[in-house]
C-alpha positions in Angstrom: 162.4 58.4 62.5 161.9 54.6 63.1 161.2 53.0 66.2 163.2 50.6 67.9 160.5 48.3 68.1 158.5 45.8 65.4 156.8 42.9 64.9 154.2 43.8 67.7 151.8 40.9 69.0 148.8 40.5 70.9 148.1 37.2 72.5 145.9 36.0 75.3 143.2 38.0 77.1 142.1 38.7 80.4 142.0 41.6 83.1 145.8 42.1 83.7 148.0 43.1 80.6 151.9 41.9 80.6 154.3 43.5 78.4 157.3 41.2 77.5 160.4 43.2 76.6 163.5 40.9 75.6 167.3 42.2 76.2 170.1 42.8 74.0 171.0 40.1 71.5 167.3 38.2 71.5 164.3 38.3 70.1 160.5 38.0 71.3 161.0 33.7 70.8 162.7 33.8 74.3 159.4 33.9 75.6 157.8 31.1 73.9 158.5 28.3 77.0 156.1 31.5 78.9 153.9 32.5 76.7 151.3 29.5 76.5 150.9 29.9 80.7 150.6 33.6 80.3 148.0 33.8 77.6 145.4 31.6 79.0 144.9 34.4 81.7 146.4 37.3 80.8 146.8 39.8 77.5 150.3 39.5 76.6 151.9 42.0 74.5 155.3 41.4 72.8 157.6 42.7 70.2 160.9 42.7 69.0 163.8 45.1 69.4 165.0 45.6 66.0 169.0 45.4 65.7 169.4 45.3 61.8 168.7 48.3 60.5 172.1 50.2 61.0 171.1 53.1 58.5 168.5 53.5 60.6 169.6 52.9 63.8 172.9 54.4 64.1 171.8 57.8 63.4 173.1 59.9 66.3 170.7 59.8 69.5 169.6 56.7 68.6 172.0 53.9 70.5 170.0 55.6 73.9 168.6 54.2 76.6 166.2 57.3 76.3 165.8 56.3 72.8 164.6 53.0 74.2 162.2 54.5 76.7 160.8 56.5 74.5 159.7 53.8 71.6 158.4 51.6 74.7 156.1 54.8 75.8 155.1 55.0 72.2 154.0 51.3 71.8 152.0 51.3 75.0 150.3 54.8 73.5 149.9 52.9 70.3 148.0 49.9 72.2 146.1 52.5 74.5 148.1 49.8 77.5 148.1 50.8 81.1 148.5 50.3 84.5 150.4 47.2 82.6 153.2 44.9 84.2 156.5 45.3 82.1 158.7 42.1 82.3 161.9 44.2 80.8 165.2 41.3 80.9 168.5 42.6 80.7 168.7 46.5 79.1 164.9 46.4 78.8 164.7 46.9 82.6 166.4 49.8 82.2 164.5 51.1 79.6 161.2 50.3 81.6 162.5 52.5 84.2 163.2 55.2 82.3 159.9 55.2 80.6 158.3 54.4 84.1 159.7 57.4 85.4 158.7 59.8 82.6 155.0 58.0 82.1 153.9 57.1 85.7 150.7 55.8 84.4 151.8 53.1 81.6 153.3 50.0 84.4 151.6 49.4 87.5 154.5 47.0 88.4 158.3 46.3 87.1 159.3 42.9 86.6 163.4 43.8 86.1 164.9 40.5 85.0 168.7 40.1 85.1 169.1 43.9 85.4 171.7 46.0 86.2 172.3 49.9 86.0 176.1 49.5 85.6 178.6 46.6 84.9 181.8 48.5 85.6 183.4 48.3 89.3 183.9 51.3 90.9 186.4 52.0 93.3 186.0 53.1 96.8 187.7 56.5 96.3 185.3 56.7 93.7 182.5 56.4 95.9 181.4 56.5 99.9 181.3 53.1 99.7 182.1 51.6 96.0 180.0 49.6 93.7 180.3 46.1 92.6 178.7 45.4 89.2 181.1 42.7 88.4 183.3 43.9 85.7 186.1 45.7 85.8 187.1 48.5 82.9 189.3 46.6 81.4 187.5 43.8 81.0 184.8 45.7 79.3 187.3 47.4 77.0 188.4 43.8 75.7 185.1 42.8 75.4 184.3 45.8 73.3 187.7 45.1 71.2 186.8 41.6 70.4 183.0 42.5 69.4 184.7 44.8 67.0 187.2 42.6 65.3 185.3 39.2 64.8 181.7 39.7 66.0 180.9 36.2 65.2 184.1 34.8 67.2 182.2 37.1 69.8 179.3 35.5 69.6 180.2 31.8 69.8 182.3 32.6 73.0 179.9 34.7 74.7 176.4 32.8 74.3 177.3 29.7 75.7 178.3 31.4 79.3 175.0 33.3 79.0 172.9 30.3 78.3 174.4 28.7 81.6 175.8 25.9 79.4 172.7 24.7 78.4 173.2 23.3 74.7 169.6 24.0 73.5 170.0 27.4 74.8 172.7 28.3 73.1 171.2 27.4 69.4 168.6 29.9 69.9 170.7 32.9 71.5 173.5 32.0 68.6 170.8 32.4 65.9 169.4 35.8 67.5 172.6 37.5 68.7 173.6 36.5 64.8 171.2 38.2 63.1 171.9 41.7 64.7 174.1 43.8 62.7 177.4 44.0 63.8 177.8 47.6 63.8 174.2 48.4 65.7 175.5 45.2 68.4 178.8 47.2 69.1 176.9 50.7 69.8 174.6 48.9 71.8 177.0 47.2 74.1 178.8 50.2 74.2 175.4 51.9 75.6 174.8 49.2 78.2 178.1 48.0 79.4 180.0 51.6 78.9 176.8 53.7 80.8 175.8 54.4 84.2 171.9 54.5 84.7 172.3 54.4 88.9 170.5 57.9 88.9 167.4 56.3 87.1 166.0 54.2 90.0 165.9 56.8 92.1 163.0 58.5 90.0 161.1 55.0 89.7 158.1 54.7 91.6 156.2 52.6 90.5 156.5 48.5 92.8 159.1 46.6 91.6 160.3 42.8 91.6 163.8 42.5 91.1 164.7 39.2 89.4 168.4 37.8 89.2 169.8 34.8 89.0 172.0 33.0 91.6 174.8 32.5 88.9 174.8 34.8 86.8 178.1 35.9 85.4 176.6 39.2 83.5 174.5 40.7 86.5 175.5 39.3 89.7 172.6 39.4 92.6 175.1 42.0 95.0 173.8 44.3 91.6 169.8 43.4 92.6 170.3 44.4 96.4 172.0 47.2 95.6 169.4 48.2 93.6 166.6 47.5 96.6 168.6 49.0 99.1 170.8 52.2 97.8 168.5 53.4 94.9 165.0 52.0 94.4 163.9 53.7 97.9 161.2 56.2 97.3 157.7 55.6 100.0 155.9 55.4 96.7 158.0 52.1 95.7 157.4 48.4 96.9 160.8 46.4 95.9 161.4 43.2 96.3 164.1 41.0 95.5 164.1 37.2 94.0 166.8 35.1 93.4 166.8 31.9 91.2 168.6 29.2 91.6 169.8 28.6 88.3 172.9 29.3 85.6 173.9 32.1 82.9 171.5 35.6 82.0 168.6 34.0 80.4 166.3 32.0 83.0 163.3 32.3 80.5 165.2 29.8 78.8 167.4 28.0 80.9 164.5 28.0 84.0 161.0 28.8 82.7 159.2 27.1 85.1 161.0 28.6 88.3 161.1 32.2 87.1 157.0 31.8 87.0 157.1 30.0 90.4 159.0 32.3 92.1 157.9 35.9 90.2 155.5 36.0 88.1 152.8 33.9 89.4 153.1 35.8 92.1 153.3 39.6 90.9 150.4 38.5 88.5 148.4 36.6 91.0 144.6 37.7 91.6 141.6 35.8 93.0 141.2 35.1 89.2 144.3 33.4 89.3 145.3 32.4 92.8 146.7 28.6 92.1 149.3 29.9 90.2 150.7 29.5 86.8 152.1 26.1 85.3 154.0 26.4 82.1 153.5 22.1 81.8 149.8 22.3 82.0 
């Protein structure tokens, strides 16, 4: 059966191997404003999540987060990677904590960028003490009913929130959310916006840097703390949480320079690297 996954790269070298793992609707050029930074101390290893392939990809079992999981465990088997850091945005975190969970010895630290386990609100007779993810069913429901009767109509409406208005931005998340199929895009968003993955970070070990961003309309930071303080609680688990100051779900594009100031410098920071990373240099 094919893998989710294609297009692999290698760039870079060094001691400390970072796995960059985009979200739903992109593709592995969101990274470019990080990737020169990275590579000049670091092996980076990126890849693209393939949404065109709808014979392929709609077979049943596929449209999983476990499905997910899985084809990240096999890449990182196929590059003999561990004890790497995983930036996973969006669904990827998800999927990193899935795999995490199953394959303790791949990720020796989870970057989660704009994460979240569930979208939907639930109420407080639902729960002890309910759950704010920051939608509300019906909301999703019309979401899902637009994506289905004019995917591109979708599209034009949806990506300029999530670039945080930011025109450039928005050209290259158009382009990429255009080119998935439209049948694959609705099974997907049915995956992450319809499922409930709460249970997951209970079984995820491995130290964890939670990234949101302060405006974020998709994954709200209440989601992040939640995350820190009702799930992600195990002895074996450092979690910490990091907020940037910044507009819409894709910071890699929108704020490159202060999602490596405020994470990544310092998850990946070693007294090979101490100083930091500069994107301008």
């Amino acid at each position: 059966m094919r893998r989710w996954y294609a297009n692999v790269r290698e760039v870079g070298s060094g001691d400390t191997t970072v796995v960059l793992a985009h979200g739903y609707g992109a593709d592995q050029g969101l990274w470019d404003k990080l990737l020169p930074a990275l590579s000049q101390r670091h092996k980076v290893i990126l890849f693209d999540w393939d949404f065109t392939d709808a014979d392929q990809l709609l077979l049943p079992g596929r449209c999983t987060f476990g499905a997910f999981a899985d084809d990240l465990i096999a890449l990182m088997d196929d590059k003999a990677a561990r004890g790497a850091v995983l930036v996973g945005h969006s669904m990827s975190a998800m999927a990193g904590c899935i795999a995490s969970a199953r394959r303790p010895d791949l990720f020796a630290h989870l970057v989660l960028l704009c994460a979240s386990p569930r979208y939907i609100n639930s109420e407080e007779e639902e729960e002890e003490e309910g759950y704010v993810g920051g939608f509300e069913r019906a909301a999703i429901d019309g979401m899902l009913d637009a994506m289905s009767s004019d995917f591109q109509a979708w599209v034009k409406a949806f990506v300029p929130n999530a670039a945080g208005g930011d025109p450039a931005s928005a050209l290259v998340l158009e382009k990429s959310f255009l080119s998935m199929h439209p049948g694959v895009a609705l099974e997907l968003a049915k995956m992450i916006f319809l499922g409930d993955q709460r249970e997951v970070l209970d079984a995820v070990t491995a130290p964890c840097t939670i990234v949101q961003v302060e405006r974020d309309f998709v994954a709200p930071p209440s989601v992040a703390e939640y995350m820190k303080q009702r799930r992600m609680t195990s002895s074996e688990s450092d979690t910490a949480v990091v907020i940037i100051d910044s507009v819409g779900h894709f910071p890699q594009l929108v704020a490159p320079q202060q999602l490596l100031d405020k994470l990544i410098t310092g998850v990946l920071t070693t007294p090979t690297t101490r100083g930091g990373i500069d994107i301008t240099a």
